[in-house]
C-alpha positions as CSV (number, residue, x, y, z in Angstrom):
1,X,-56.1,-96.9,-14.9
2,X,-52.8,-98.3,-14.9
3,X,-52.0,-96.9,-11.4
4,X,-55.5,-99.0,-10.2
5,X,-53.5,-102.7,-11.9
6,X,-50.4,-101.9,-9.7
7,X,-52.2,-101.4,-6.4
8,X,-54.5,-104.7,-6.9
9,X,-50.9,-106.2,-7.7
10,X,-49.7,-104.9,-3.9
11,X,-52.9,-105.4,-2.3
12,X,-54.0,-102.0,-1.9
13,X,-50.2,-101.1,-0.2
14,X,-47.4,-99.0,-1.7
15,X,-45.4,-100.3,-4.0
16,X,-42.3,-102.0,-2.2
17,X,-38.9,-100.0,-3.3
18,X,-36.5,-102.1,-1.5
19,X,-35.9,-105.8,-1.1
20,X,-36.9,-105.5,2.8
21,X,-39.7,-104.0,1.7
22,X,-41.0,-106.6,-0.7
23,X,-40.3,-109.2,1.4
24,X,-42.0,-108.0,4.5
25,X,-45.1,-107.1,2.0
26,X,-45.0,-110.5,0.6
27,X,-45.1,-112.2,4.4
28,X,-47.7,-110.0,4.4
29,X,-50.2,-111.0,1.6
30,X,-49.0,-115.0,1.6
31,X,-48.9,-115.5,5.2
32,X,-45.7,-117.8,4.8
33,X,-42.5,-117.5,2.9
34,X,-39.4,-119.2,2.0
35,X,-36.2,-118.6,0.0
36,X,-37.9,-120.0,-3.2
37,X,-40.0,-116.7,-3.3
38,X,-37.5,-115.2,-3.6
39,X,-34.6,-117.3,-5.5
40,X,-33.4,-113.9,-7.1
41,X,-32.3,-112.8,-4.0
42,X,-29.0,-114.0,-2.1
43,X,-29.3,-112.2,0.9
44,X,-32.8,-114.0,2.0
45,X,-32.0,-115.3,4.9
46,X,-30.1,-111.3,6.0
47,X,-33.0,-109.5,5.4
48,X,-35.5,-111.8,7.2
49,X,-32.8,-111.4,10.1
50,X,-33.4,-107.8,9.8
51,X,-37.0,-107.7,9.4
52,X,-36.6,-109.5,13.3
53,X,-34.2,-108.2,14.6
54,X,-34.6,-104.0,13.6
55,X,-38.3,-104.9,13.4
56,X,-39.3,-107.1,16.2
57,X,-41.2,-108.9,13.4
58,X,-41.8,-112.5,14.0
59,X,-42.1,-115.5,12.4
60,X,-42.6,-118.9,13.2
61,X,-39.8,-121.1,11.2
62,X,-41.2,-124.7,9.6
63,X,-38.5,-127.2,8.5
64,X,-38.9,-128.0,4.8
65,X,-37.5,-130.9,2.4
66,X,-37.8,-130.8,-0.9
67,X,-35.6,-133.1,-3.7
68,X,-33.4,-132.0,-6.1
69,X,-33.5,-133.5,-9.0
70,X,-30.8,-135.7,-8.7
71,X,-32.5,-137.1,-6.2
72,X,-30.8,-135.6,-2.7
73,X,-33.0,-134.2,-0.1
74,X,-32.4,-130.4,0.6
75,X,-33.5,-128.6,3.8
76,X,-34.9,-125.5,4.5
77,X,-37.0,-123.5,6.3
78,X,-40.7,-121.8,5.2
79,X,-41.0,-118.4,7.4
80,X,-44.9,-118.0,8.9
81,X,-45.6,-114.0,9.7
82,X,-47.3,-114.4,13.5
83,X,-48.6,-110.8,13.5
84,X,-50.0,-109.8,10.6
85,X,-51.4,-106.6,12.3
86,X,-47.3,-105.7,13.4
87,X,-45.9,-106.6,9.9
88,X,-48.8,-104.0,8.4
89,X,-47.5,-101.3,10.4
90,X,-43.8,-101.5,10.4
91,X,-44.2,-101.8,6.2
92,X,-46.2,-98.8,6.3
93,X,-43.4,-96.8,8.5
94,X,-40.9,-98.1,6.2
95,X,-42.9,-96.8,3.2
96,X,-43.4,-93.5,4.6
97,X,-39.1,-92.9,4.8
């Protein structure tokens, strides 16, 4: 039963087993994602440049502010998956290697 937790974790996909992988399933199942999902990860902003680029998946790009806590504004940009029906079918050919 296990293996039935894991799946409900990836929403019924494979389980991701590389970083392009888990982000492209995460655009996925939040719609919208940013570096903060991610803060783990320096090379963010490469792989999203992959996932459009190699891909042809797209995203429309949202500038963000947030505050640090000293009080300085920091810019960035929230990523919004445009097709959904694309992103589902590229992850699964990436699966399937």
């Amino acid at each position: 039963n296990k293996m039935n937790n894991q799946t409900d974790i990836f929403g019924g996909y494979p389980q991701p087993k590389t970083y392009l992988q888990e982000i492209l399933l995460t655009a996925i199942l939040q719609t919208t994602i940013s570096k903060f999902d991610f803060t783990y990860l320096g090379d963010f902003r490469k792989y999203v440049s992959d996932l459009k680029l190699k891909h042809g998946i797209s995203f429309k790009i949202t500038e963000k502010s947030k505050n640090t806590k000293f009080g300085n504004v920091y810019t960035y940009r929230e990523h919004t998956l445009t097709n959904k029906e694309h992103a589902e079918n590229i992850y699964k050919q990436l699966c399937e290697k």
